[in-house]
PLY file of the C-alpha trace (Angstrom):
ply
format ascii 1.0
element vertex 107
property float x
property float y
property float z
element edge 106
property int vertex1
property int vertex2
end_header
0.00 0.00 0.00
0.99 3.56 -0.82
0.77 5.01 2.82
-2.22 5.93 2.54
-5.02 5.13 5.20
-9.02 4.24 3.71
-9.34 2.55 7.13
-9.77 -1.16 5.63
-6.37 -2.24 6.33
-4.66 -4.08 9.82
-6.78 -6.61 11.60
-10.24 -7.75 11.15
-11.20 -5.84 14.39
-10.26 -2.61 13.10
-12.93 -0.31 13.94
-11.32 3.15 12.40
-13.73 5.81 11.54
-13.50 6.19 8.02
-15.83 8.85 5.86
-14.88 7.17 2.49
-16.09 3.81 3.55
-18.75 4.90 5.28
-20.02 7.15 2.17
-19.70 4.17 -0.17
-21.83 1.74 2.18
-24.27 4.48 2.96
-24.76 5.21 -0.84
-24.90 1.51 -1.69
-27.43 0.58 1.05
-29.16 3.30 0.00
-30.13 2.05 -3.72
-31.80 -0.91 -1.81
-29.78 -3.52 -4.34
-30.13 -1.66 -7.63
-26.77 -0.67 -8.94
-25.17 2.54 -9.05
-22.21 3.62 -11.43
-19.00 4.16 -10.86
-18.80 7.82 -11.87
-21.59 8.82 -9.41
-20.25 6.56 -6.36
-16.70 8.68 -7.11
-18.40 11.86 -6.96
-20.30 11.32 -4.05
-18.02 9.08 -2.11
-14.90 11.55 -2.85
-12.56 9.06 -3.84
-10.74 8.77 -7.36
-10.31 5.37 -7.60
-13.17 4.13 -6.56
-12.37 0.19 -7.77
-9.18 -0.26 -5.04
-11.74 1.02 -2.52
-14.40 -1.79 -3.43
-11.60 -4.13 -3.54
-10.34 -2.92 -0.40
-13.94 -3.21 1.38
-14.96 -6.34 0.05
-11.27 -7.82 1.17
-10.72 -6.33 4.55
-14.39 -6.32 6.05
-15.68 -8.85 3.89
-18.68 -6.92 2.73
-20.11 -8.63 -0.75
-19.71 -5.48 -3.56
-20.86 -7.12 -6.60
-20.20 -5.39 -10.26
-21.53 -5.18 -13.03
-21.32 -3.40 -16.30
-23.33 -1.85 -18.50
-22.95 -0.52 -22.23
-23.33 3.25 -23.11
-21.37 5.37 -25.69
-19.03 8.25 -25.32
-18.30 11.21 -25.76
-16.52 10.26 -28.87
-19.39 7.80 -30.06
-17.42 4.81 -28.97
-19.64 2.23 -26.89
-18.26 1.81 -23.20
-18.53 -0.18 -20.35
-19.72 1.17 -17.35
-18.61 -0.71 -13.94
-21.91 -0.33 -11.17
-21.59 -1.29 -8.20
-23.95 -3.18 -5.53
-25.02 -4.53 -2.08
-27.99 -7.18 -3.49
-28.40 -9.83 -0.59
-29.63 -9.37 2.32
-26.78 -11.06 4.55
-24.31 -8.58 2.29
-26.60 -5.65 3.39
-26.79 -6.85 6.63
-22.76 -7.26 6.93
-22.65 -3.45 5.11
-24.65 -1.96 8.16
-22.33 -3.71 10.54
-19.63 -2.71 9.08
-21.08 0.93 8.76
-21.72 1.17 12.49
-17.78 0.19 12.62
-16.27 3.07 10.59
-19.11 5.79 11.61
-22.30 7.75 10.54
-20.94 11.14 10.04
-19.21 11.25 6.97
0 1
1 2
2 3
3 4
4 5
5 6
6 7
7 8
8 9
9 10
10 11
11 12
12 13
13 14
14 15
15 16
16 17
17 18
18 19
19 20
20 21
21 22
22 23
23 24
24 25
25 26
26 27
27 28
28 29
29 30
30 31
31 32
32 33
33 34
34 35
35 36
36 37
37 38
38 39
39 40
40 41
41 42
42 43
43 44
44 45
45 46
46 47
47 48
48 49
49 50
50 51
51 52
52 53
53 54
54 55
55 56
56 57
57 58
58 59
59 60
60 61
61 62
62 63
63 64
64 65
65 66
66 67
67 68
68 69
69 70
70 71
71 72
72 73
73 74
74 75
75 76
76 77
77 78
78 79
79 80
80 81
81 82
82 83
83 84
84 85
85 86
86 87
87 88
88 89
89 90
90 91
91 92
92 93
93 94
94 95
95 96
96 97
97 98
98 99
99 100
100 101
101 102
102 103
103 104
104 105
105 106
């Protein structure tokens, strides 16, 4: 890791606060299983690269983050994928609001 600290790293118990991780699992809870994409979750979640945070999460406090993709064109005319991101189940939403009550509401 580069130093820096998105509070998903160390032991299992770590109970940081953490505003990024707490913004992503409040925003994904939020859209009650329907995805959201990638673009929007960095916007509102404040952090560039958004997929090392989801990998982060999903490793380090085992929350399920599933992705999907979806096809859309450019600016250029050139068709995309866009990666979306979700909390479907209800033991992974469960698990999310655990883990939110871990790294704090106030972000």
């Amino acid at each position: 890791m580069n130093g820096s600290n998105n509070g998903c790293t160390g032991s299992g118990a770590t109970a940081r606060r953490n505003p990024r991780v707490a913004r992503l699992l409040r925003q994904l809870l939020g859209a009650e299983g329907q995805p959201i994409d990638r673009l929007e979750l960095e916007r509102t979640v404040g952090a560039i690269n958004l997929p090392d945070l989801v990998m982060r999460v999903k490793r380090a406090r085992g929350v399920d983050i599933t992705t999907s993709y979806r096809k859309q064109m450019d600016r250029d005319g050139r068709t995309v994928e866009v990666g979306q991101y979700a909390i479907t189940s209800e033991h992974a939403q469960a698990k999310a609001r655990a883990v939110l009550e871990l790294v704090g509401h106030e972000a």
